[in-house]
C-alpha positions as CSV (number, residue, x, y, z in Angstrom):
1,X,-9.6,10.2,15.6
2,X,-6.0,9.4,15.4
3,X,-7.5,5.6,14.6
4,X,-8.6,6.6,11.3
5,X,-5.4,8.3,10.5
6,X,-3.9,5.5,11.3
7,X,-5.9,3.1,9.2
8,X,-5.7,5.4,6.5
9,X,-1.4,5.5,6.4
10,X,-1.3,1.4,6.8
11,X,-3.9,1.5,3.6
12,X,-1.6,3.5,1.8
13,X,1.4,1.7,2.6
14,X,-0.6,-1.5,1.4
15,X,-1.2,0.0,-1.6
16,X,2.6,1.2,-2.6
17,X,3.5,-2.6,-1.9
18,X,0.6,-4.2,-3.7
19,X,1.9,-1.7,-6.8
20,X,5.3,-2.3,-6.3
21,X,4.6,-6.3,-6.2
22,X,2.1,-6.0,-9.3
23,X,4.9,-3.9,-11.3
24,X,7.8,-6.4,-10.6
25,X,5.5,-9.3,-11.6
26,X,4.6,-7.8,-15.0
27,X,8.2,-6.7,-15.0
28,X,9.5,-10.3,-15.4
């Protein structure tokens, strides 16, 4: 069980960056 959690914060984390790093790029 606690896998799954797991998996599910380091997918969310992964998405804030990948949205962060698409919002600087279309920033510029």
């Amino acid at each position: 069980m606690e896998e799954i959690h797991f998996v599910g914060f380091v997918s969310k984390l992964l998405e804030t960056k990948i949205m962060q790093v698409l919002r600087f790029k279309h920033g510029q």
